[in-house]
C-alpha positions in Angstrom: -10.1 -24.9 2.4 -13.4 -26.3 0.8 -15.8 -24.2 -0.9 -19.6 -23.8 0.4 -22.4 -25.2 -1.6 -24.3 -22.1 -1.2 -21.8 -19.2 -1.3 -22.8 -16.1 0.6 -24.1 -13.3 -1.3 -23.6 -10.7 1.4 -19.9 -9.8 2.8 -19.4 -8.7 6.5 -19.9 -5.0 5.8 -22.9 -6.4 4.1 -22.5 -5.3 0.9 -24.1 -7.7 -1.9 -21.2 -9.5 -3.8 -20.6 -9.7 -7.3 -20.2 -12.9 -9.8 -17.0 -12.2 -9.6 -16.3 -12.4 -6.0 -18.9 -15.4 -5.5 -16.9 -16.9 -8.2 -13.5 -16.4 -6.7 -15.3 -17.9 -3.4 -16.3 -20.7 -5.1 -13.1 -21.8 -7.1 -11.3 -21.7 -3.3 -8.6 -24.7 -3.5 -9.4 -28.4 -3.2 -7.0 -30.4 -1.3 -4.4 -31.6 -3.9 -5.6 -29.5 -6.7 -4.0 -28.0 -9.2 -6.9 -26.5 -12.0 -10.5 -26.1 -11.5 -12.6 -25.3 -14.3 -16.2 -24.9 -16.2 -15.4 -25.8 -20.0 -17.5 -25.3 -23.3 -17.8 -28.5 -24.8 -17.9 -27.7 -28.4 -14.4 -25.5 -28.4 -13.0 -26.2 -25.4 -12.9 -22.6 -24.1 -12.6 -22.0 -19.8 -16.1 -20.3 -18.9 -14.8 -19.7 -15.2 -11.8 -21.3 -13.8 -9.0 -21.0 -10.9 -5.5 -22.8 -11.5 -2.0 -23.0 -10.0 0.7 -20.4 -12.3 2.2 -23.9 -13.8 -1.1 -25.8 -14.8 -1.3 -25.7 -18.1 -5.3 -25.4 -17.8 -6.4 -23.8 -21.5 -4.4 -26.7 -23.2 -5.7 -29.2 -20.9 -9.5 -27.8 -21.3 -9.1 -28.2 -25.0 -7.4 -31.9 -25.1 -10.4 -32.6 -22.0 -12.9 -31.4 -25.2 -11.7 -33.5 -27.6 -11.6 -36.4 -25.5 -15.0 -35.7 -23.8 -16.5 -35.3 -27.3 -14.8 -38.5 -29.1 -16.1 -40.7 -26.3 -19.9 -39.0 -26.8 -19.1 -39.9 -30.6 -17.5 -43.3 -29.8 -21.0 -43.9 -27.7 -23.4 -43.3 -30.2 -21.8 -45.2 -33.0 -22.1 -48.2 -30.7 -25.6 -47.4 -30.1 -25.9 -46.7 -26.5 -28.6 -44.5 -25.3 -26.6 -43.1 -22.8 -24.1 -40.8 -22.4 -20.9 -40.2 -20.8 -21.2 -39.7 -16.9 -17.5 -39.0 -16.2 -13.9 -39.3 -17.4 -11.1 -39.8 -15.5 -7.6 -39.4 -17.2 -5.1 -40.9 -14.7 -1.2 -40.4 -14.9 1.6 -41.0 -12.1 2.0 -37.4 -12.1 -1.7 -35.6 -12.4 -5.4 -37.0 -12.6 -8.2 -35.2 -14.7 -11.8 -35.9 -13.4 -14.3 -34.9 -16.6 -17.9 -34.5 -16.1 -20.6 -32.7 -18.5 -23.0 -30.7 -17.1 -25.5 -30.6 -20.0 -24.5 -30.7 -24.0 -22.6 -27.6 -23.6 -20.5 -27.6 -20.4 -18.7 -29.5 -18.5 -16.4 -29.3 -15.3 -13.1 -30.3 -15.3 -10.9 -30.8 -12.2 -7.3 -31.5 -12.1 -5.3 -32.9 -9.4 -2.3 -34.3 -8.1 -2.7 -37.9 -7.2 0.2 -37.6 -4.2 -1.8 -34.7 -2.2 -5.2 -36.7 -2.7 -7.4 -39.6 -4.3 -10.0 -40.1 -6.1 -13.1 -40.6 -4.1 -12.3 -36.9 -2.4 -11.3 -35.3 -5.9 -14.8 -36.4 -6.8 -16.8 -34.8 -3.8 -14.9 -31.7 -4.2 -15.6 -31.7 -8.0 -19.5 -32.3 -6.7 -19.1 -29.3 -4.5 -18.0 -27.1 -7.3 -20.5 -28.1 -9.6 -23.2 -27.4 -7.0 -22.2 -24.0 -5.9 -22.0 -23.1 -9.6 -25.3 -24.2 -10.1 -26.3 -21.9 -7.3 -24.8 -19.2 -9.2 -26.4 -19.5 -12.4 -29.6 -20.3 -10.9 -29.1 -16.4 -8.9 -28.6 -14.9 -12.7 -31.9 -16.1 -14.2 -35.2 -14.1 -13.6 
């Protein structure tokens, strides 16, 4: 099932969904997926997420922090301007795909390499990123 990049805000019986109920639209399952996740950079803490019963997603969020926030470090020690774009933590068994959104957040996606690759895991994590866009753009004034 893939998630819409403009989830609906009306229901059949049109009745105007919550955040919640967008939410739970938008965190539908990505082929081969096992966690799916907005993240605060600094602790590390899940802002929205969706994950299988045997993902260990709050432990992964944090270690995905620490990492995420060594490499900004590692970066601006070496005196690049730029910083990072994405991570990608790759083991036989499960793949994490990293990406900040701003200074604060950033969206994690874990996967299992078997049920899909790379290039898709990336689209989807797109997606995701989009639709939550889309919701906090419907929360401001």
């Amino acid at each position: 099932m893939r998630y819409s990049a403009l989830p609906e805000r009306c229901n059949r019986a049109n009745r105007l969904l919550s955040d919640d109920e967008i939410c739970q639209r938008t965190l539908s399952w990505p082929s081969g997926a096992r966690a799916l996740a907005l993240v605060e950079t600094a602790t590390g803490q899940l802002l929205r997420s969706a994950a299988h019963p045997d993902c260990p997603l709050p432990e992964l969020a944090h270690m995905a922090s620490q990492v995420l926030q060594q490499e900004a470090a590692m970066l601006k020690l070496c005196l690049e301007t730029e910083g990072v774009e994405e991570l990608v933590l790759s083991t036989t068994s499960r793949c994490d795909v990293i990406r900040p959104l701003n200074a604060h957040a950033f969206a994690l996606l874990v996967f299992a390499p078997e049920d899909t690759n790379l290039v898709m895991a990336r689209l989807e994590l797109e997606q995701f990123i989009v639709a939550n866009q889309f919701l906090a753009a419907q929360r401001t004034p």
